[in-house]
Every structure is written in structure tokens, then in C-alpha cells.
C-alpha positions in Angstrom: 84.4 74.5 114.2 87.3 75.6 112.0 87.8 75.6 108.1 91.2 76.5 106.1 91.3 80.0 104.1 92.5 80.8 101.2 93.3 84.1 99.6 93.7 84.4 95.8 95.5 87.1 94.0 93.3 90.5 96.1 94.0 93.9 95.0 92.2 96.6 96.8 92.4 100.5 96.2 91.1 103.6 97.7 90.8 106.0 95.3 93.7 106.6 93.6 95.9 104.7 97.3 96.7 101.1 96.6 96.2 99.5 100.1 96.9 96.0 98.7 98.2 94.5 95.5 97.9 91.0 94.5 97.9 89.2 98.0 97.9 85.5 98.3 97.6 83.8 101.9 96.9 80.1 102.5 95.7 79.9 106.1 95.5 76.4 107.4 92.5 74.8 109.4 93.2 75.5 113.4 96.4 77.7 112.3 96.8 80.8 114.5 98.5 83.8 111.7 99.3 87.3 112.4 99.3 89.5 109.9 102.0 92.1 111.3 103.4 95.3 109.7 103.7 99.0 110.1 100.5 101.5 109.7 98.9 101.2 106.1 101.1 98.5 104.9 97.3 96.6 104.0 97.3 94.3 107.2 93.9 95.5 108.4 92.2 96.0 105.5 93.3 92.3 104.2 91.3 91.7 107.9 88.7 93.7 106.7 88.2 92.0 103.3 88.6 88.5 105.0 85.6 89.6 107.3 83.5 90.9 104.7 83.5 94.6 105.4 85.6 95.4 101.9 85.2 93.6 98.6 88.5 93.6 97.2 89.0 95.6 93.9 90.2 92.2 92.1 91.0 88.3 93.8 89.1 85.6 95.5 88.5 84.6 99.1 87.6 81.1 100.4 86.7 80.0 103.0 85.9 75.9 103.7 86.7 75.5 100.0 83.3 77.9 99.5 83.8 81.5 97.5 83.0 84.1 100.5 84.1 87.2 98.0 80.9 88.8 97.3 79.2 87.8 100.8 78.0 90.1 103.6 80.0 89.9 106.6 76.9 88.4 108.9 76.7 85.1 106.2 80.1 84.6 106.6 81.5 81.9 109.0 83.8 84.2 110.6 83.4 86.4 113.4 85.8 89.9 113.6 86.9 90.7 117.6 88.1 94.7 117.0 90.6 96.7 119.6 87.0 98.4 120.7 85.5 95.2 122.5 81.7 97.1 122.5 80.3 95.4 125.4 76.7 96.6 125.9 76.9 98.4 129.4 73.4 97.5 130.4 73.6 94.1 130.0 75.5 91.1 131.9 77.9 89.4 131.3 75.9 86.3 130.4 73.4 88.4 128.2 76.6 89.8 126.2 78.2 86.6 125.4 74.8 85.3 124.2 73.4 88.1 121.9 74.6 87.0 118.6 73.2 83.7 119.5 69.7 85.6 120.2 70.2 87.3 116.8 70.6 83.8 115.5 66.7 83.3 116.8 68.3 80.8 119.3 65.9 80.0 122.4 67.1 81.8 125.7 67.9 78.2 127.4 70.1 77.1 124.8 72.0 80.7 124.5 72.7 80.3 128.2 73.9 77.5 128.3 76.5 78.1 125.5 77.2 81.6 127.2 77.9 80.0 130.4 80.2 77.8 128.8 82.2 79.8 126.8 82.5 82.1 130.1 83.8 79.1 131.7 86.5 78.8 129.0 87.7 82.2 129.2 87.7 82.3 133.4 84.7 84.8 133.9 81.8 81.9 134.6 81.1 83.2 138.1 80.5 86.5 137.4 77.7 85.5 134.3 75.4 88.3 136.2 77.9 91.4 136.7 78.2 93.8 134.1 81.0 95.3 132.1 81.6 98.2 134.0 82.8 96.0 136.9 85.4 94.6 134.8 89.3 95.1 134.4 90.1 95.8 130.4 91.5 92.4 131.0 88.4 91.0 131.8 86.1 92.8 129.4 89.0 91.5 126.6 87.8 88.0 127.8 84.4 88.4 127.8 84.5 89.7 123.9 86.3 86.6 123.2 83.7 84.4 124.8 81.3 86.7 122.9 83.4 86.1 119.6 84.0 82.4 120.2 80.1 81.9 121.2 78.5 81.5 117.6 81.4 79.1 117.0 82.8 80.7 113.9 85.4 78.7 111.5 87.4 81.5 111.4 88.1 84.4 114.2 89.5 87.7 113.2 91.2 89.8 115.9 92.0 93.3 115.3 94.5 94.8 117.5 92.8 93.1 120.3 95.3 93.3 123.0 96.3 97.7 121.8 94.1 98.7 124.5 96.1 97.0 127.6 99.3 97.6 129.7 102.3 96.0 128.8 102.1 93.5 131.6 98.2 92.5 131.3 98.9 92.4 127.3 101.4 89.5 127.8 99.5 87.7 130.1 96.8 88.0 127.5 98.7 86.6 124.9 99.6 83.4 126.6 95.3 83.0 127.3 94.9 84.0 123.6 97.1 81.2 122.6 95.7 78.9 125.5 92.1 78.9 124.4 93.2 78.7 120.3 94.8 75.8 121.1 91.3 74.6 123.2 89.0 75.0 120.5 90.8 74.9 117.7 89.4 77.7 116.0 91.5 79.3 112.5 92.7 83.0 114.1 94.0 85.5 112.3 95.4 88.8 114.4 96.1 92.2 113.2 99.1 93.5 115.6 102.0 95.6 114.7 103.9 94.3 117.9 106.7 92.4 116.8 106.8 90.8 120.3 103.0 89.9 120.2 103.2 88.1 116.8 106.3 86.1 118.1 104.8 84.8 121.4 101.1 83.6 119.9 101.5 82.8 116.3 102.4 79.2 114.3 103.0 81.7 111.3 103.7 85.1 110.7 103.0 87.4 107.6 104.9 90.2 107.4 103.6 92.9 105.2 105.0 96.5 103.2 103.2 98.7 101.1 99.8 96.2 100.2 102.1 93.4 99.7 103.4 90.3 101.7 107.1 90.9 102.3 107.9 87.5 104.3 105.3 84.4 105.9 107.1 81.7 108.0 107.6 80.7 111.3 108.6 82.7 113.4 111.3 81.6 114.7 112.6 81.4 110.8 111.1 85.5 110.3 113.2 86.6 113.3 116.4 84.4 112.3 116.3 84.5 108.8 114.4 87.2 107.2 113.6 86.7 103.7 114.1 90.6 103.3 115.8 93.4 104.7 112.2 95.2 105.6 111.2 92.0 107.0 114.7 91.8 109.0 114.6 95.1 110.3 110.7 95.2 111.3 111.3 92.2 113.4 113.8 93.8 115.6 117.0 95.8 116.1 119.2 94.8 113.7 122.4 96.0 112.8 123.3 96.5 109.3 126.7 97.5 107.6 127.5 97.7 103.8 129.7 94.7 102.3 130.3 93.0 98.6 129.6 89.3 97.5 132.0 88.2 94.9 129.8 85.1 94.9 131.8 83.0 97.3 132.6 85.3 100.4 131.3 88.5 101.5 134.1 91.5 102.0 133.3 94.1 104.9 135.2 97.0 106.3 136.3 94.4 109.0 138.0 91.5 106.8 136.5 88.6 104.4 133.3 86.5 106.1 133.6 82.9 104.1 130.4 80.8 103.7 127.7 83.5 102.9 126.6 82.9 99.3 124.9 85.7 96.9 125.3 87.0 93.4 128.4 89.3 93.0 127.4 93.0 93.3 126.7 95.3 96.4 125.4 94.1 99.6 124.0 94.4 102.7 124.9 92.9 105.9 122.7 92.0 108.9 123.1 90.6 112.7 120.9 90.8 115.9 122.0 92.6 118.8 122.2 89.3 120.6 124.2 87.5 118.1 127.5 89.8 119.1 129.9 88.4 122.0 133.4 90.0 123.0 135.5 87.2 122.1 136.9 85.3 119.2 134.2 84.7 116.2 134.3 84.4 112.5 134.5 87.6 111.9 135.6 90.3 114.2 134.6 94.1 114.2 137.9 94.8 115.8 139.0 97.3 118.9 136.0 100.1 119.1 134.9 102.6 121.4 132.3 101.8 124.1 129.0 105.1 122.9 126.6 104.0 125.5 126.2 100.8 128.2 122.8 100.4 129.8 121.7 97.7 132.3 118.2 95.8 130.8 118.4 93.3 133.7 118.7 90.4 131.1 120.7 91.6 128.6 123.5 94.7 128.8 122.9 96.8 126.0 126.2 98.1 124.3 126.6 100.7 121.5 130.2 100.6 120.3 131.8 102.6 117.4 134.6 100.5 115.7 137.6 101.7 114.6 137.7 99.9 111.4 134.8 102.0 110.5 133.9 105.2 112.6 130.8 106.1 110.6 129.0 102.6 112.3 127.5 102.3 115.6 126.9 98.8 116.3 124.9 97.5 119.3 125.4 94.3 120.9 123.5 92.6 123.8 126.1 91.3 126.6 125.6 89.4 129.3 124.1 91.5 132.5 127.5 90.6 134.1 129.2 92.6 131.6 128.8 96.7 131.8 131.1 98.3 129.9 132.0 102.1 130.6 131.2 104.9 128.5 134.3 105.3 127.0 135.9 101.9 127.0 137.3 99.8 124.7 135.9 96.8 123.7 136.2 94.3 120.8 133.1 92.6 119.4 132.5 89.1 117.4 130.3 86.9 115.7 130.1 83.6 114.0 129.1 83.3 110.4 125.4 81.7 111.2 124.6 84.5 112.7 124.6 86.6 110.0 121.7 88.0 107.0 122.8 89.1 103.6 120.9 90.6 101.1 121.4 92.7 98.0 121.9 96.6 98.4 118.5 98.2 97.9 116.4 95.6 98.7 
């Protein structure tokens, strides 16, 4: 089953902290969302309010169309997978996956059979009689999804469910995460603070700051064109260097960039790493002085202090076939799409 969700104006303090203020989300049915951001900036306890555990100080959640504000998180039709997947040691495998089905006074036939099945979806069938302790944290990740995904809830909350696993096993993980999503078509939302995590499973990210949503897109569109210079700098390195708008062009320390339109006053300039080239661009940063070159085996990574303006270090990403000394000179470009403007003090 899956149902859309749809978060109205919630306010939520502790004590005299203001973990969110006036949040509105809509989630649509079968959508995968991430709700990334840095420690306290409201994420998990917007999960928490979505799964019943906190009733907000002020707003409205719905889920289905059906006001879920006010209800206990066990009426709910959602079901929360935390970081902490709580396998009960003594029991198998099967018997895990299956006990919110016996809680749901569901005949021990029946449960099985949906246990088996869900254990099927998630790869772990043939082992339906080991127990947890056998298991990689892979594994046991699995089996609390099948658990999760067992009393078919319209809506799955996942929080930090991959912050327990090795780099290499966590992006395996995502591409099953996404894989079974798309199978059942269950609404996710997932708590992560890994801007590479939220890229590589979600059809939308929300980016939030300080109990409020700062960006929600795409996100390709979040990582390409942030809406905010918190958004753009959470998403990844970024390099940033102070310019004007005169309302036509933007001015920098390195010469006039046409085409970038805001409203005259003090600004703030933005570009990736991987957006800079040596080369001929729209605007160039001019002869520099190579800080630091390391090898990444896909990417070179560059840090070079321009003449034009010593106080800046910019980094670029070159090709691997390019390694620039310590030292060096080198002259770094862009073109004009690649760039992010926003107003100083954003």
C-alpha cells in the first residue's frame, strides 16, 4: 500500500529550543524524500512527528487525506525503521519479520507466509530459520526492512538506517534501498545527513536549517542550483568569492561575468569544484599559484591561490591526467552556467 502525506504549517518546541517552525511538506504517493540537514536542524524530529512519537506544538499531518495529528504511532499507517534495527536475538529470522504481524492477532500460517515473502524480496529467504547473530550488519539491515515492509505500511520512515555500515556495504545498501522502493511502491521518507546518500536514493530532497525547510527539489536541481547559499554549501564543496550585481552583470575581483541576473547590492558568488577547467571560459580567475594537488583516482583535486585575489583559495577538480605541482602555476575557468549567485548574507 502507499498513501500521499501532507504536512501543514508544524511548529514544535522543547522548552524554550525551537526544533521546527512552520514546516510544510507535500510528500507524494510512492515518492522516496530525504529529509537531509546538519545535527538539530529539525529533520528527525519532523520524522518523529510524522510517526507519531511527537505531537507538534502547532500544524496538521495527513496522511491518505485522513488527520493522523493527534494519533498514537501504532494506529498510524506508517511504520518507523531507526539506525538501531532491534532484532530480537532469540528469535529467527522468519519469527522477526512476522511479529508485528502476530501483534496484529494474525494466525501463524498467514504471518509466515508473508514473512517468507518479504524475506524473499530483501534476499534473505533461505536463511528464514538462522538468527540475527549469524548475520552481517548488512544482512540484519535487510531483515529490519522486511520486518518494516511486512505490515505493509502506506508510509515507511527510515531513520539513519544505513549510519551503522561501512562506506562500501552503505552504498551497496542504497542501490537495494532504492531497488525494493521502487518494487513495492511504498511512500519512504529517510533521515540522513549524507549528502551523497540523499543524492543516490531520493526522487526529492529537503534540505533543512534551524527547524525550517531551506530548499526541496530534485536533486539533481539541489546540487546544481541551490535555492540558498546553506543549501549550496551543505550539498558539497563549493567555492564561494564576494561579487556585486548591478542588476545586469555580476563584477568579481577577476573581471565582469554577463548573464547572471539579481537585484543590485552585495553578492555572493558560487561554483563546484568540478565546474573549473584550465582553459578558456567565461570568466577567468587568472594566473594563480598551485597550494596543494592530490590524486582521487577520478578526479585531481587542485587548490590554487589566484593572483587577482591572494586572500582566496579556490579548488578545482581536474582531470586525473592532470597533476599539478605544489607550487605551479596554473590558470583556472569557467562558463557562466556554471555558476550560483545569491545575495550577501543569505
Amino acid at each position: 500500500m502507499t498513501a500521499p502525506v501532507s504536512i501543514k504549517s508544524v511548529s514544535h518546541s522543547f522548552g524554550d529550543f525551537q526544533a521546527l517552525t512552520d514546516v510544510s511538506l507535500e510528500i507524494g504517493s510512492g515518492e522516496y524524500v530525504t529529509l537531509l540537514g546538519p545535527s538539530g536542524c529539525g529533520k528527525t524530529t519532523l520524522l518523529s512527528v510524522l510517526g507519531g512519537f511527537i505531537d507538534p506544538t502547532t500544524g496538521e499531518v495527513l496522511i491518505d487525506g485522513r488527520d493522523m495529528t493527534r494519533v498514537a504511532p501504532a494506529k498510524r499507517p506508517t511504520t518507523t525503521m531507526f539506525q538501531d534495527y532491534a532484532l530480537f536475538p532469540h528469535m529467527s529470522l522468519r519469527d522477526n519479520v512476522a511479529f508485528g504481524l502476530r501483534m496484529a492477532g494474525m494466525g501463524r500460517a498467514a504471518r509466515y507466509a508473508v514473512a517468507h515473502e518479504m524475506l524473499d524480496l530483501v534476499g534473505l529467504e533461505h536463511a528464514a530459520a538462522t538468527r540475527p547473530h549469524a548475520l552481517s550488519g548488512g544482512q540484519r539491515q535487510r531483515v529490519a526492512l522486511a520486518r518494516a515492509l511486512a505490515v505493509k505500511p502506506d508510509v515507511l520512515l527510515l531513520d539513519e538506517p544505513l549510519g551503522a555500515l561501512d562506506l562500501k556495504l552503505r552504498r551497496a545498501m542504497q542501490d537495494e534501498l532504492k531497488s525494493i522502493q521502487r518494487r513495492v511502491g511504498t511512500t519512504f521518507v529517510h533521515v540522513t545527513h549524507d549528502q551523497e546518500e540523499a543524492m543516490a536514493i531520493a526522487d526529492r530532497i529537503v534540505v533543512m536549517n534551524a527547524g525550517r525547510i531551506e530548499d526541496e527539489g530534485p536533486p539533481a536541481r539541489i546540487y546544481r542550483a541551490p535555492a540558498t547559499l546553506f543549501a549550496a554549501d551543505f550539498m558539497g564543496e563549493m567555492n564561494h568569492f564576494p561579487a556585486r550585481s548591478d542588476g545586469a552583470s555580476v563584477t568579481t575581483a577577476f573581471g565582469a561575468l554577463p548573464g547572471l541576473q539579481m537585484a543590485p547590492g552585495e553578492a555572493v558568488l558560487c561554483i563546484r569544484p568540478e565546474a573549473m577547467r584550465t582553459g578558456d571560459g567565461a570568466l577567468s580567475f587568472g594566473p594563480g599559484k598551485v597550494a596543494a594537488s592530490a590524486f582521487f583516482g577520478t578526479h585531481t583535486r587542485v587548490q590554487v591561490v589566484p593572483e587577482a585575489a591572494p586572500d582566496l583559495v579556490l579548488t578545482a577538480h581536474l582531470p586525473p591526467s592532470e597533476m599539478p605541482e605544489a607550487g605551479n602555476r596554473l590558470t583556472l575557468s569557467a562558463d557562466a552556467s556554471a555558476f550560483s549567485l545569491f545575495p550577501a548574507g543569505d
